[in-house]
C-alpha positions as CSV (number, residue, x, y, z in Angstrom):
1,X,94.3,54.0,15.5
2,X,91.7,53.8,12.6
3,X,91.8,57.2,11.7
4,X,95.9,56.9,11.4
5,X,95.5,53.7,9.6
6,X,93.0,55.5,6.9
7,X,95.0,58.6,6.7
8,X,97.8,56.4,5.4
9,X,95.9,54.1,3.4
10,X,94.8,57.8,1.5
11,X,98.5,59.1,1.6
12,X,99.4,55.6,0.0
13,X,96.2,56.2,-2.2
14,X,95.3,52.3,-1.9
15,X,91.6,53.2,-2.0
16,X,90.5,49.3,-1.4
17,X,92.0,49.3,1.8
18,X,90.1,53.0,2.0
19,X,86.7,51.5,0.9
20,X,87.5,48.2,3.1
21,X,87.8,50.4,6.1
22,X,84.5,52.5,5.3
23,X,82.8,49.4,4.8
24,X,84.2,47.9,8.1
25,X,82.9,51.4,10.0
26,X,79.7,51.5,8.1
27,X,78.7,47.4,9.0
28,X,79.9,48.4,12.8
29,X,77.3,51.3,13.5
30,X,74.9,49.3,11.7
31,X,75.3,46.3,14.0
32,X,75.4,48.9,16.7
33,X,72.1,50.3,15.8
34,X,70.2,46.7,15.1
35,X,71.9,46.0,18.7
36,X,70.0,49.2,20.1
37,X,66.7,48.7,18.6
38,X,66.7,45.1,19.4
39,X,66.8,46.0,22.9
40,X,64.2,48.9,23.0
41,X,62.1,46.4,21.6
42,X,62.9,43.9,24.9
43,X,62.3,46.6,27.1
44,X,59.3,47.4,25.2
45,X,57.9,44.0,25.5
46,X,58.4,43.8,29.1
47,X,56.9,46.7,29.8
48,X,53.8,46.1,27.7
49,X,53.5,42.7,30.0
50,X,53.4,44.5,33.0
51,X,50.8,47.2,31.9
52,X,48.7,44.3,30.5
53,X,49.3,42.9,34.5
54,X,48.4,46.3,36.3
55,X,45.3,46.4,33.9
56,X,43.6,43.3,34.6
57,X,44.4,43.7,38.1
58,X,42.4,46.8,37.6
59,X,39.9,45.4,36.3
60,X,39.2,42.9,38.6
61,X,39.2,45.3,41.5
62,X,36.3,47.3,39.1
63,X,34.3,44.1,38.9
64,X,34.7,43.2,42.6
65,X,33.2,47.3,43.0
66,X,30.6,47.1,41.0
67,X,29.5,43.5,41.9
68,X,29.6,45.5,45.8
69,X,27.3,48.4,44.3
70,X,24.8,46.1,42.7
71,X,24.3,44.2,46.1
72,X,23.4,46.4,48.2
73,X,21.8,49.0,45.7
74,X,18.5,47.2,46.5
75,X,19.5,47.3,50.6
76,X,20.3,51.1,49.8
77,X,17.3,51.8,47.7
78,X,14.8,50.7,50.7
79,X,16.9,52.4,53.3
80,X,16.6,55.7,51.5
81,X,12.8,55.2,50.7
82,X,12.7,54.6,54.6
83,X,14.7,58.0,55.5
84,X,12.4,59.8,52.9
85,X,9.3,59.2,54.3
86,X,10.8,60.2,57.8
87,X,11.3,63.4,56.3
């Protein structure tokens, strides 16, 4: 349908109607493409919010560990002491 309607517009030679139909092409991919990118940068967003989740839930199991370690490091430093003079 657009490609029949510029063919005759160029047959007819009315080259505003020929420039008014490029522009009309040329604003619709545009739109197309802001459309696109606008939504890669949604999807981007969202999944930047749930790395930033997974990461501090990461880090609070690390903390929670090495809280753990640092508890018993002097409970394990006196039971090793113990087994090395068994020895």
């Amino acid at each position: 349908m657009l490609l029949r309607r510029i063919t005759k517009h160029v047959k007819e030679q009315n080259w505003l109607a020929v420039s008014l139909d490029f522009v009309i092409v040329v604003v619709g991919v545009l739109l197309a493409l802001m459309a696109e990118q606008w939504m890669r940068d949604g999807q981007q967003r969202a999944d930047l919010k749930s790395a930033e989740i997974a990461f501090n839930a990461d880090l609070l199991t690390n903390l929670f560990s090495v809280k753990e370690v640092l508890a018993i490091a002097p409970c394990r430093k006196v039971r090793t002491r113990i087994l090395s003079e068994m020895l």
